[in-house]
C-alpha positions in Angstrom: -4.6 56.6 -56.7 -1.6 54.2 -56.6 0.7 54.0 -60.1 1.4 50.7 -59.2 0.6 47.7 -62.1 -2.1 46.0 -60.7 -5.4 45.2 -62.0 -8.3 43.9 -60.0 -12.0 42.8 -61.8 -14.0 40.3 -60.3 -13.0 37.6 -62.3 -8.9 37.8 -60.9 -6.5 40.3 -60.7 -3.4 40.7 -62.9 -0.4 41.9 -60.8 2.9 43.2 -63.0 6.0 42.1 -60.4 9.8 42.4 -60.4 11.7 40.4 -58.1 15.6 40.8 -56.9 17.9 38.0 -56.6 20.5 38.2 -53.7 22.8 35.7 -53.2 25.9 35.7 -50.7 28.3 32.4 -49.8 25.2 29.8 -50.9 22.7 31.7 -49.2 19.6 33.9 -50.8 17.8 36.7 -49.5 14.0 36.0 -48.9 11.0 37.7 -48.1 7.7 37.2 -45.9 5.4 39.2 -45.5 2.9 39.6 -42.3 -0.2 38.6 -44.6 1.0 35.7 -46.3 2.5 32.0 -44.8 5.0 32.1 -47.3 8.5 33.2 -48.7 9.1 34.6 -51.5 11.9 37.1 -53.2 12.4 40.7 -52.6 10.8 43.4 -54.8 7.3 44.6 -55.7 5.4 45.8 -58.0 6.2 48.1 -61.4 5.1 51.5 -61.5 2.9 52.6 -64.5 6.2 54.2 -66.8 8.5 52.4 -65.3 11.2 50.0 -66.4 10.7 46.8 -64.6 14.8 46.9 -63.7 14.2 50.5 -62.5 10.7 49.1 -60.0 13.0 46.8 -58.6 15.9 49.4 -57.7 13.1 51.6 -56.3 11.4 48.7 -54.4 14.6 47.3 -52.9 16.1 51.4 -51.9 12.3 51.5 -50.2 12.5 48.2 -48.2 16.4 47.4 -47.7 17.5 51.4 -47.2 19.7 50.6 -49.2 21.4 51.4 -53.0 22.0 48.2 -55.2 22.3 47.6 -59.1 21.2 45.0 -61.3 23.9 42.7 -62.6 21.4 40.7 -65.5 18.0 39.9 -66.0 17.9 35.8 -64.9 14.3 35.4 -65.2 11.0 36.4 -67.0 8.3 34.1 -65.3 4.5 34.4 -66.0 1.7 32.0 -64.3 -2.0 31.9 -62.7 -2.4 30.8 -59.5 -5.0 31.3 -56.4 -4.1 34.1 -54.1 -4.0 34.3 -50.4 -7.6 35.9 -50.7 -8.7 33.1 -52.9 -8.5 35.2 -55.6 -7.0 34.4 -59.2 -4.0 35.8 -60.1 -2.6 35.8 -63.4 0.6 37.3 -62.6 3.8 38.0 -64.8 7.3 38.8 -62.8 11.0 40.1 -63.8 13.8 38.2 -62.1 17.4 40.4 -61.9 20.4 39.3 -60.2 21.5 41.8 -58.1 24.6 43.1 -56.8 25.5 43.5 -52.9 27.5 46.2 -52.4 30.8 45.0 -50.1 29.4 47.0 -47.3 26.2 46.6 -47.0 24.2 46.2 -43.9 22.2 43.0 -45.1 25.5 40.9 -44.7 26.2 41.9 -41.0 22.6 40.8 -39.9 20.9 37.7 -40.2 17.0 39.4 -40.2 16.1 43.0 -41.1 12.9 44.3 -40.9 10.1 46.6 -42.7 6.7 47.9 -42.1 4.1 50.0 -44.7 0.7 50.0 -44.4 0.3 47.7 -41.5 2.5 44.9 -43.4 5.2 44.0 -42.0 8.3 42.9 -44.3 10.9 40.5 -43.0 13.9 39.6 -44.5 16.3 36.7 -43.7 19.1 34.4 -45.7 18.2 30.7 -46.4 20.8 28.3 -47.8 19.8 27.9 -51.5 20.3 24.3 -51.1 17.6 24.1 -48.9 15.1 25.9 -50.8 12.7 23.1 -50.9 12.4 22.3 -47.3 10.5 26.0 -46.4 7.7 27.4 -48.3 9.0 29.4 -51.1 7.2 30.6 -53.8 6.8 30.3 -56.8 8.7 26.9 -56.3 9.2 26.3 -60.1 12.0 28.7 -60.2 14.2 26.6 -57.4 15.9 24.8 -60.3 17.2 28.3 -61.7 17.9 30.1 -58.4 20.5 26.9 -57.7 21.7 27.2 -61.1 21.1 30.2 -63.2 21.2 30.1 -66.8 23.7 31.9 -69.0 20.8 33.4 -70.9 17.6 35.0 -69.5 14.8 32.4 -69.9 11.3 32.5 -70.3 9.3 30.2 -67.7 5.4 29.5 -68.0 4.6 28.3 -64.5 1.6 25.2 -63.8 -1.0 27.4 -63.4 -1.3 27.7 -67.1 -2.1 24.4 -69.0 0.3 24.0 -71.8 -0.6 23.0 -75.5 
């Protein structure tokens, strides 16, 4: 049985996500995975009893081999959206910045790769100025990856209709 936060009914599932920013020289670290045409940050999902800063530590050491630490919390995002499966998602996600280390791997190589479970994970830097022009998700949060607030902020994406 997995600990991860994830909740499927067969009305939508509710998926608990925390999400690494990693910038270098303009650029940010994405990811794509095998089963879905899109981009999208690095991380994962929170493990029942676990802080959502210590998921995304956890999630990055398994996919990036690699040890990084969290420099603030950016981001606290929550929206409803249709899923690659056609299935609703109501989904709520932790943003960090992260800290490279000064020698790490990911800044030698332009592409670095991961498989589990037959999905494979592929990781690559895009100019944040050019953010718009692939498809990145969830595209809302462009404005704040270009510019990130002093403050963490609280975003409610368009899936939800706003009084």
């Amino acid at each position: 049985m997995s600990k991860m936060i994830f909740h499927e009914r067969e009305y939508g599932i509710f998926n608990y996500r925390t999400a690494g920013i990693l910038l270098h020289q303009n650029t940010l670290l994405l990811c794509k995975a095998s089963n879905v045409p899109f981009r999208f940050l690095p991380g994962g999902r929170t493990e029942f009893f676990e802080s959502s800063k210590s998921g995304l530590l956890r999630e990055l050491r398994e996919e990036l081999h690699e040890t990084f630490s969290i420099q603030k919390l950016l981001l606290i995002a929550e929206d409803t959206f249709v899923g690659f499966n056609n299935n609703n998602v109501h989904e709520i996600v932790f943003y960090y910045l992260v800290n490279i280390p000064s020698n790490s791997h990911l800044l030698n190589k332009s592409y670095v790769s991961y498989e589990n479970n037959d999905i494979r994970l592929d990781f690559d830097w895009f100019s944040v100025d050019k953010l718009e022009k692939i498809d990145f998700r969830p595209k809302y949060i462009i404005p704040y990856l270009k510019q990130p607030c002093k403050q963490p902020l609280h975003l409610i994406g368009p899936g939800f209709s706003n009084p």
